[in-house]
Wavefront OBJ file of the C-alpha trace (Angstrom):
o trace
v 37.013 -85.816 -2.442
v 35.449 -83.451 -4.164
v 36.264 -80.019 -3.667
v 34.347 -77.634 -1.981
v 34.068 -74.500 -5.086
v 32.859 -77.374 -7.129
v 29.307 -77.981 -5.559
v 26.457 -75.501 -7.253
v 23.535 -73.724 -5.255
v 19.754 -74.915 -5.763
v 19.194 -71.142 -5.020
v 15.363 -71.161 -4.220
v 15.465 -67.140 -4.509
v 16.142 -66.855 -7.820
v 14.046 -69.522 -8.990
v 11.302 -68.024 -7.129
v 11.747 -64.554 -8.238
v 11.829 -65.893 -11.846
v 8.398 -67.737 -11.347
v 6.561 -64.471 -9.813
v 7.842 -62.659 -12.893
v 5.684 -65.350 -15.136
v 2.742 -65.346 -11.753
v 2.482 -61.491 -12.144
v 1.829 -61.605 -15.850
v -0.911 -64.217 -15.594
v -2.311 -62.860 -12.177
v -2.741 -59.845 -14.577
v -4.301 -61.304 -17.597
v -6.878 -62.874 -14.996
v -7.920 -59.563 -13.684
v -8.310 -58.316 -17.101
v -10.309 -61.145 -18.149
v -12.983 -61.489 -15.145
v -12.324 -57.935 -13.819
v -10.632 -59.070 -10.466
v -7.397 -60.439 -9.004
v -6.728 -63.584 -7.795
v -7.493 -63.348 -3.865
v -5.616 -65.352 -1.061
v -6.567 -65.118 2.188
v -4.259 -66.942 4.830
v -6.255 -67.409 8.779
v -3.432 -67.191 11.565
v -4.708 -68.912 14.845
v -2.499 -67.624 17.791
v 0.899 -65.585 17.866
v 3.762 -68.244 17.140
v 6.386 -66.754 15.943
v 7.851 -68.313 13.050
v 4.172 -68.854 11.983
v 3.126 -65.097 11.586
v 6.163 -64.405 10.033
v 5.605 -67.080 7.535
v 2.122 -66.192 6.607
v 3.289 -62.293 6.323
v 6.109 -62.764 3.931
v 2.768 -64.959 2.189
v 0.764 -61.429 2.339
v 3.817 -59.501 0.974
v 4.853 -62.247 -2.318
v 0.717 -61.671 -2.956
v 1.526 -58.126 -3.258
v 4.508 -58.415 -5.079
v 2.499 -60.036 -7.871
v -0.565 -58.237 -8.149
v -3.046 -60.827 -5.820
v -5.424 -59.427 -3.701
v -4.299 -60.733 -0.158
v -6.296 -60.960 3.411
v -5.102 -62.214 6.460
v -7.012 -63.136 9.345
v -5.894 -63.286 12.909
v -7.354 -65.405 15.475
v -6.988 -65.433 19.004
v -5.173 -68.898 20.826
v -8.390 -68.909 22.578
v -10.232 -69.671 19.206
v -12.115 -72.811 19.759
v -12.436 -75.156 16.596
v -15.993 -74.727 16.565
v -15.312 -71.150 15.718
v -12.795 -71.744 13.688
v -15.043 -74.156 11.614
v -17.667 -72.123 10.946
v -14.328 -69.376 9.060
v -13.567 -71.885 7.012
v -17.079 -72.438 6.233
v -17.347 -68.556 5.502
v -14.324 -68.552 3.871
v -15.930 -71.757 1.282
v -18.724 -69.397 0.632
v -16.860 -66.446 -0.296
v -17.424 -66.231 -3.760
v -14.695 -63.228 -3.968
v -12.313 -65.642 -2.485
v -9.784 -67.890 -4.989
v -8.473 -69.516 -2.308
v -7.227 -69.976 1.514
v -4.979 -71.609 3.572
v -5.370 -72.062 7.718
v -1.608 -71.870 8.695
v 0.219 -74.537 10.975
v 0.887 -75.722 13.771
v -2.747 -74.919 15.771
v -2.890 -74.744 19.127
v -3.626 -78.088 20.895
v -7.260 -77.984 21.227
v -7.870 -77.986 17.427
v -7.452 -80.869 15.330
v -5.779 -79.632 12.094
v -7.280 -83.067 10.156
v -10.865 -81.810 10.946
v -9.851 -78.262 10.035
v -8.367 -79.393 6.875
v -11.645 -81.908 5.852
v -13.855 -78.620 6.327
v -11.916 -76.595 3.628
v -13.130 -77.142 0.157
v -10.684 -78.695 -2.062
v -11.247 -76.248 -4.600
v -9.747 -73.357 -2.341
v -7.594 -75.622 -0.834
v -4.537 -74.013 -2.379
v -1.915 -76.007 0.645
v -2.827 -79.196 -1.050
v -3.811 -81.116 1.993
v -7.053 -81.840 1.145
v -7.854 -85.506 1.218
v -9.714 -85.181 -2.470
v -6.077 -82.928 -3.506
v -3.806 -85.331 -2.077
v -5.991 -88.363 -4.099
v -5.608 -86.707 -6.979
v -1.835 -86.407 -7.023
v -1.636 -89.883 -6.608
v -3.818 -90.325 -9.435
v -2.233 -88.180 -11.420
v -4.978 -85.850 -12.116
v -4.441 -82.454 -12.990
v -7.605 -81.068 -11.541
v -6.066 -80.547 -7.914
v -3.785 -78.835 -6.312
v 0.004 -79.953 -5.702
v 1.111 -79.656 -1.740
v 3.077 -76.474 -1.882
v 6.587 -77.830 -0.439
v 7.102 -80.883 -2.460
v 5.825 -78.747 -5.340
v 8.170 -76.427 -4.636
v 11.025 -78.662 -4.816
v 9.719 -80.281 -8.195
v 10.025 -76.296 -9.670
v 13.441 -76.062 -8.606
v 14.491 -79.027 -9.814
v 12.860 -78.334 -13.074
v 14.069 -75.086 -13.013
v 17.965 -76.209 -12.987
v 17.845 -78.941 -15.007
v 18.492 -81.645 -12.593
v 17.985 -84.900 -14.379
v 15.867 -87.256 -12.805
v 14.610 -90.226 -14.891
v 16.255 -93.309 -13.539
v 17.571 -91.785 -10.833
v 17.567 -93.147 -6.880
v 15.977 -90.557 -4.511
v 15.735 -91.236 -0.844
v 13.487 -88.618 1.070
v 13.924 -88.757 4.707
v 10.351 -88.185 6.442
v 7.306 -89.396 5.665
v 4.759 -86.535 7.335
v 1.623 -86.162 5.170
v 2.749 -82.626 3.955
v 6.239 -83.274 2.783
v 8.078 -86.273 2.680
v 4.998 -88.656 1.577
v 4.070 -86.707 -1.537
v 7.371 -86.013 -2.303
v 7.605 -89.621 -2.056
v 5.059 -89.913 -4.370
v 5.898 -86.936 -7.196
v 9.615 -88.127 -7.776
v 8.341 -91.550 -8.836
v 5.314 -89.974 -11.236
v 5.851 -90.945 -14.733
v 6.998 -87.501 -15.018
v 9.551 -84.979 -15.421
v 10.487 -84.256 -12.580
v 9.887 -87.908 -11.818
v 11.058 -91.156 -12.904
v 13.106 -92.073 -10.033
v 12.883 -94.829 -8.097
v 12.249 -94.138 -4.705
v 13.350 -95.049 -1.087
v 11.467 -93.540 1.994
v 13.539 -93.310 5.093
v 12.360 -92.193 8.355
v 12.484 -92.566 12.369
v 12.675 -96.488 12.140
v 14.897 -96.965 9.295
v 17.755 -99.138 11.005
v 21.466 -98.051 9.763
v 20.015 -94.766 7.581
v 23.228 -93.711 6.493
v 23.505 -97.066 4.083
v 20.690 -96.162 3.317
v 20.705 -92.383 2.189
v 24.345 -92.892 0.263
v 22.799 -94.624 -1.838
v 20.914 -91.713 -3.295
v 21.694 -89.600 -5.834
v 19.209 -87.443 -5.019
v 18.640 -87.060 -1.333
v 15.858 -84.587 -0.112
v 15.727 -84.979 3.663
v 12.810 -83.607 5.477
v 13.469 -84.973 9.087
v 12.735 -82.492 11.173
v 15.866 -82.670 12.927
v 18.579 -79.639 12.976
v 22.040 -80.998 11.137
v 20.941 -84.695 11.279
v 22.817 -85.574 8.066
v 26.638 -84.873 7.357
v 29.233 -85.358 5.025
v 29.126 -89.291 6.330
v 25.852 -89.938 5.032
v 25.656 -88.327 1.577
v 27.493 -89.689 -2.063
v 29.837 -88.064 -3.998
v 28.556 -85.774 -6.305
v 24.749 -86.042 -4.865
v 21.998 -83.213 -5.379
v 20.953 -82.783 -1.610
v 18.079 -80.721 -1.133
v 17.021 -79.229 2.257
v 13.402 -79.166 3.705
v 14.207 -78.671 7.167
v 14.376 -75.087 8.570
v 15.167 -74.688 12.656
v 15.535 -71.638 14.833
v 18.600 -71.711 16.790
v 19.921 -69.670 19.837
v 22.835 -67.873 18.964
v 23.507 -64.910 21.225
v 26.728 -63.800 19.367
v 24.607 -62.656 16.113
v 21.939 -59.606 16.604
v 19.071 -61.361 15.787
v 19.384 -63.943 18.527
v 19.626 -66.779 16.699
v 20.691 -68.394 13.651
v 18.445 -70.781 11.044
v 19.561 -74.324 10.167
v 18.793 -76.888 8.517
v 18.417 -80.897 8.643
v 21.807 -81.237 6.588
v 24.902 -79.861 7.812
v 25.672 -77.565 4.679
v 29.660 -76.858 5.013
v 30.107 -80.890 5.456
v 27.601 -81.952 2.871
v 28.370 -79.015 0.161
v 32.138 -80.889 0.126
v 30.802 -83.966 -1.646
v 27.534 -82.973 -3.300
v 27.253 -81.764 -6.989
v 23.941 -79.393 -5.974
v 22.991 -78.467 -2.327
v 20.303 -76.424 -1.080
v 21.145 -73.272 0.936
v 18.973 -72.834 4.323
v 17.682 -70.054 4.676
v 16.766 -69.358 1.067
v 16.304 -72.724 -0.367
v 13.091 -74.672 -0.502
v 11.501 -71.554 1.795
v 10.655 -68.976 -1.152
v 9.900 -72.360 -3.304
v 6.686 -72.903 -0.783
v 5.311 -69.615 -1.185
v 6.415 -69.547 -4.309
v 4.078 -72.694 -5.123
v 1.191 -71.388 -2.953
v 0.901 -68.330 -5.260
v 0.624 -70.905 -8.403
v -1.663 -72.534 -6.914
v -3.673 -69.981 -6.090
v -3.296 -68.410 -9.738
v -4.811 -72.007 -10.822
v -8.099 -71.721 -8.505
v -8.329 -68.310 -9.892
v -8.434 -69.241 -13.532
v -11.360 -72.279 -12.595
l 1 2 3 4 5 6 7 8 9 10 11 12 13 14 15 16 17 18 19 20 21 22 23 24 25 26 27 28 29 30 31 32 33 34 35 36 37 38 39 40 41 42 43 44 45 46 47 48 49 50 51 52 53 54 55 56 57 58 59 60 61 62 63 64 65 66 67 68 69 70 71 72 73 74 75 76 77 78 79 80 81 82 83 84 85 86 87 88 89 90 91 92 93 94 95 96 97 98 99 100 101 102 103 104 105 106 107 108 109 110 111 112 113 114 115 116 117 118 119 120 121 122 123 124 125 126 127 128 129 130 131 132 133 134 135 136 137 138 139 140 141 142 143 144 145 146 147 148 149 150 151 152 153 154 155 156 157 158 159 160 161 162 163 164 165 166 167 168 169 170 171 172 173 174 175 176 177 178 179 180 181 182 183 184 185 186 187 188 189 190 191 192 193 194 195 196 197 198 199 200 201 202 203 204 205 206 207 208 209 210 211 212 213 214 215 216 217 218 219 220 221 222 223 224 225 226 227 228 229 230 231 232 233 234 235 236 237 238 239 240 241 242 243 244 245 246 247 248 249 250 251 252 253 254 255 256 257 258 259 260 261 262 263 264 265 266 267 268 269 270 271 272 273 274 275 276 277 278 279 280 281 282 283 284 285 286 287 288 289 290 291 292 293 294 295 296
């Protein structure tokens, strides 16, 4: 067994804050050039929780780089006519780089014909049908979904070799474990690997996920995989991210993840944290793409 000092931190906050360094510099040789920042505007629809605070700590890494940031706040009430003809606005706006509406929306709006009404040139999220097309392609024209993205850049960013490699993703939603699917077998680096998806149906998916050496599980389900279902020396990264009642702390609660760190960091070479992971690698990778849209 591996011991526990030996596993190493995919720290997503350092990587991130190294990235905004490079953002800030560009983001200020854009406004030089055309005599503007780049501008992100994020739409908020409702008052969920972990959704405002999400697109605020958006608004404040803008900042923190020198965009120009607007958020817009929209009643639960909104109907998705309404919230059509923003996004239709928002396509117009010719001061505006790009915009993402955030997620989940409240149950009378259907987030596919939200996202088909957004152009894919602002569509810095990546969800676009024409974005997600390209990826597959392998076009650089569009624009990368932010998470899996994300999780490329840190990768990248601690020199995880990938070429050759087997990664098993767990999940297979259209904004994470599918196009992460799809970018770790690109004939690139990061890339190369051959892939297994996992998900819901997969019968006996701990077989399954040992058998990766990299394992990047984005479930949806708090602590799903322990030390059982991971191989030695395996770089496990985290998607997941779950609120948890837990009266003893001060905040009321405590954030997991879909891996149960202490068990998992025993046999894995690299691990994810959670918080502070793949989180600042999202916004992280929203802010690059919206520093591409910028620069046309």
């Amino acid at each position: 067994m591996m011991d526990v000092a030996t596993y190493q931190l995919l720290d997503g906050r350092r990587c991130s804050e190294a990235l905004k360094t490079r953002i800030a510099h560009e983001a200020a040789e854009v406004k030089a050039a055309r005599g503007r920042a780049p501008h992100l505007a994020a739409v908020l629809v409702g008052d969920d929780g972990a959704s405002r605070t999400y697109v605020e700590a958006k608004v404040k890494a803008c900042e923190a780089v020198g965009f120009r940031s607007s958020l817009i706040r929209l009643s639960a009430s909104t109907t998705e006519e309404e919230l059509l003809a923003l996004v239709d606005d928002l396509n117009r706006d010719a001061e505006l780089d790009g915009f993402i509406v955030q997620l989940p929306l409240p149950k009378h709006i259907d987030p596919d014909r939200i996202t088909l009404a957004i152009d894919p040139r602002k569509d810095v999220d990546g969800f676009h049908p024409v974005n997600i097309g390209r990826m597959v392609l392998g076009q650089k024209e569009g624009f990368l979904p932010a998470t899996p993205r994300g999780v490329c850049e840190l990768l990248t960013f601690y020199g995880i070799p990938t070429a050759g490699k087997h990664c098993v993703v767990v999940g297979r939603s259209n904004i994470v474990g599918t196009p992460m699917s799809i970018l770790m077998s690109r004939n690139a680096e990061p890339g190369n690997c051959t892939v297994t998806i996992a998900h819901s149906r997969t019968r006996d998916l701990a077989a399954i996920t040992r058998q990766a050496d990299i394992l990047i599980v984005a479930a949806g389900r708090p602590e799903m995989i322990g030390a059982d279902m991971v191989k030695e020396g395996a770089v496990v990264v985290d998607v997941g991210i779950h609120r948890i009642e837990d009266r003893s702390r001060k905040s009321g609660f405590r954030l997991l993840g879909d891996v149960r760190f202490a068990e998992v960091a025993a046999k894995a070479a690299w691990i994810t944290p959670v918080p502070g992971g793949v989180g600042p690698m999202t916004i992280t990778s929203l802010l690059q793409n919206t520093l591409k849209a910028a620069r046309g």
